[in-house]
C-alpha positions in Angstrom: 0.0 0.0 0.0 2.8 2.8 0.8 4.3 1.7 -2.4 1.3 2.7 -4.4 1.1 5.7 -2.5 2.5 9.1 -3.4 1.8 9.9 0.2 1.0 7.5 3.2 0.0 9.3 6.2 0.1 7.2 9.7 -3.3 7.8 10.9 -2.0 8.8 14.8 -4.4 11.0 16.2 -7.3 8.2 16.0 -8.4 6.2 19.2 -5.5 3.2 20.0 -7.3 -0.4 20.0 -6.1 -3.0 22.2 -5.6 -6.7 20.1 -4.7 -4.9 16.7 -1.3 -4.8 14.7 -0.1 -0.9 15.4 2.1 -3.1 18.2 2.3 -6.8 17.4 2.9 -8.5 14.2 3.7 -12.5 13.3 6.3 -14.4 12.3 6.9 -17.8 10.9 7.9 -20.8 12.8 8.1 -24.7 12.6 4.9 -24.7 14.8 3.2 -22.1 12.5 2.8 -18.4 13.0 3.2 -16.6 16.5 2.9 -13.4 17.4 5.6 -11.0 18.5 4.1 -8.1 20.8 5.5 -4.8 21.7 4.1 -4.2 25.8 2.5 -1.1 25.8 0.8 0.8 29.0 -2.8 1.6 28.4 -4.9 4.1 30.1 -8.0 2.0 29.5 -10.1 5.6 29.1 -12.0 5.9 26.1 -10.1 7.8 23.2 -6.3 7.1 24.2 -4.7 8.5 20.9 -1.9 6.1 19.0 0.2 8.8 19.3 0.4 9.1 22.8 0.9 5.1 23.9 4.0 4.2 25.4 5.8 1.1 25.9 5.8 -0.5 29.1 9.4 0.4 30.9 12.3 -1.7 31.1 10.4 -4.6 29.1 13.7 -5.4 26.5 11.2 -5.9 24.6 13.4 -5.2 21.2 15.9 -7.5 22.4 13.5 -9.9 23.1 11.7 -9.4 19.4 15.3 -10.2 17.7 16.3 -13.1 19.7 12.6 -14.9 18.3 13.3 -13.2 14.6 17.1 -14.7 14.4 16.5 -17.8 16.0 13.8 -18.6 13.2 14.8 -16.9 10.5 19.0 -17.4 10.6 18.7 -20.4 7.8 16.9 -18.2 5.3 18.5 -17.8 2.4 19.0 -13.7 2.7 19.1 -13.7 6.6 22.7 -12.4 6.4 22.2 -10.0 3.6 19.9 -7.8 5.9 21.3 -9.0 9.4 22.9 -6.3 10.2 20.8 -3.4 9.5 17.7 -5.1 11.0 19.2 -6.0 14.6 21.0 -2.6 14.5 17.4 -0.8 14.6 16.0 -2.8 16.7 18.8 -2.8 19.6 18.6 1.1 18.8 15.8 1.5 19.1 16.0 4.6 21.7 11.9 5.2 21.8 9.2 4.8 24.0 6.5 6.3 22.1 4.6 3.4 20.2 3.8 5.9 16.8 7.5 6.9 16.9 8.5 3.1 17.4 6.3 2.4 14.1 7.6 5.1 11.9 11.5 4.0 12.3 10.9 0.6 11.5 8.1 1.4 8.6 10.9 3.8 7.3 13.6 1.3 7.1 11.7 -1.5 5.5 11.0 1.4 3.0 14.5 2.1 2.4 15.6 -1.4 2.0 12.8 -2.3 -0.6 13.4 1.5 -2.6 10.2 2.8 -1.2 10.7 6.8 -1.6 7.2 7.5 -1.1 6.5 10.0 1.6 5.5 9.4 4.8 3.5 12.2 7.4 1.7 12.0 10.0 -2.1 12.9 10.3 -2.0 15.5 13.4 0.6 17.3 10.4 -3.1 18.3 9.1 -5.7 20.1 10.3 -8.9 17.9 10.2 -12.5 18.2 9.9 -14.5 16.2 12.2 -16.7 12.7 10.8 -15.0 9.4 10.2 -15.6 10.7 5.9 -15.4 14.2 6.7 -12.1 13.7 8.5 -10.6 11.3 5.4 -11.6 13.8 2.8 -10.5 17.3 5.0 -7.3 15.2 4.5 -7.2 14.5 1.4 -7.8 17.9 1.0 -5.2 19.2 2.8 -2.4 17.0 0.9 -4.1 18.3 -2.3 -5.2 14.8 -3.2 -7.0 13.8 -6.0 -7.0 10.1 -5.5 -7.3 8.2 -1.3 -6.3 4.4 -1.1 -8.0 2.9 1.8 -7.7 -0.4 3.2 -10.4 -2.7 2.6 -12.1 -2.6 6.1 -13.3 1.4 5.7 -15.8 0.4 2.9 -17.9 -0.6 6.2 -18.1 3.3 7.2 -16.9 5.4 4.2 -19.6 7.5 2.7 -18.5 7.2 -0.9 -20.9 10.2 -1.5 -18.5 13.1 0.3 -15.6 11.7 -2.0 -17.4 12.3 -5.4 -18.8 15.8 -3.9 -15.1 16.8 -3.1 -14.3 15.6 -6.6 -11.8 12.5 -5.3 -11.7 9.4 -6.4 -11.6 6.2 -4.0 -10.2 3.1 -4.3 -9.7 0.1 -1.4 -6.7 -2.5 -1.4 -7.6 -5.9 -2.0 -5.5 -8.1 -0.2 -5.9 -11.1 -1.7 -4.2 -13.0 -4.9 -0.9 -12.5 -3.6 1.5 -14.9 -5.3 3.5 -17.3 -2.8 7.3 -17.3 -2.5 9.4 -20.1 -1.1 9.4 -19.7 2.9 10.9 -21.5 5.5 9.0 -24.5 7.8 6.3 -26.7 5.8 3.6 -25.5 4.2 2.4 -21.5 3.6 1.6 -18.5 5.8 0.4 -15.0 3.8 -0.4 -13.4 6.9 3.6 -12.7 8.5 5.5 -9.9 8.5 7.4 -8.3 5.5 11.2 -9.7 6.8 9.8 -13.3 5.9 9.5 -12.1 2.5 13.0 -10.3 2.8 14.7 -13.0 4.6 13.4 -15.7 2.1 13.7 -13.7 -1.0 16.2 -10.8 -1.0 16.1 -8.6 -3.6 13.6 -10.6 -5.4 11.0 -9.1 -2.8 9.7 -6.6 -5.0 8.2 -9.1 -7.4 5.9 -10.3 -4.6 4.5 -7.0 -3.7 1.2 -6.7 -5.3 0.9 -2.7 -6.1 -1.8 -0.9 -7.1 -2.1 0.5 -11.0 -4.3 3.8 -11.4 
């Protein structure tokens, strides 16, 4: 999606939900797929913003995330090809802030794969209020012609407010993915990107599904 993107904006001003991906993600393993968590404090009010959860102090959990990454992803073919750079952002990592966390590691995966496309945030952006009003007040304000939304929205998005503001709409579609060779038996679509990286190398790209407007 931030590939076929001329801007991706990190929606962090929006209400945090526990159980979701902003701070856990899965990886593959001879058992199948587990999950690798960041621990984050929660306020458990209503409307605790992305932007403003932390992790929990003194968990390690970076250190903790790249002992399970290398310990079942070391045999992949391209493991050592991205070894270093991976592990040196995640044992650097020097944030707390969750949104902060997300953006450093979204930015590097970027820049390994040679995706320029820009990245801001959406409190950059002075929004209207609405779930729609709010999407297309952005829009607006990165002088937008064309939003890419993730297949989930279609449940809420008043198609109506685009075509008023004259801007087209258009979801991802997950699915049709081709498969690549992984490690352990059988396939798993749903794991993070380094599987791809680690299994593939620079041959990543030609798994990436992009979107053609």
């Amino acid at each position: 999606m931030i590939a076929a993107a001329d801007e991706f904006i990190l929606f962090d001003h929006t209400q945090y939900t526990k159980n979701d991906w902003r701070n856990r993600n899965k990886i593959k393993t001879p058992k199948g797929t587990e999950w690798i968590t960041i621990p984050v404090v929660t306020t458990g009010r209503f409307g605790q913003r992305v932007c403003d959860v932390e992790t929990v102090p003194s968990s390690q959990w970076a250190t903790k995330h790249w002992k399970t990454i290398e310990q079942h992803y070391r045999r992949a073919p391209f493991f050592e090809e991205y070894f270093e750079q991976i592990q040196e952002a995640y044992l650097g990592l020097q944030e707390s802030n969750l949104s902060q966390i997300n953006y450093q590691l979204i930015k590097l995966i970027c820049d390994i794969l040679g995706i320029g496309t820009q990245i801001s945030w959406s409190m950059d952006y002075v929004l209207a209020e609405g779930k729609t009003e709010l999407l297309v007040s952005l829009c607006q304000a990165a002088g937008a012609d064309h939003y890419l939304s993730g297949p989930s929205a279609q449940s809420y998005i008043m198609p109506e407010l685009f075509a008023e503001a004259g801007i087209a709409i258009e979801y991802m579609d997950y699915s049709g993915y081709p498969e690549y060779p992984q490690l352990y038996t059988g396939f798993e679509h749903g794991v993070t990107v380094l599987d791809l990286m680690f299994n593939v190398g620079p041959e990543a790209s030609r798994y990436m599904k992009y979107v053609h407007r």
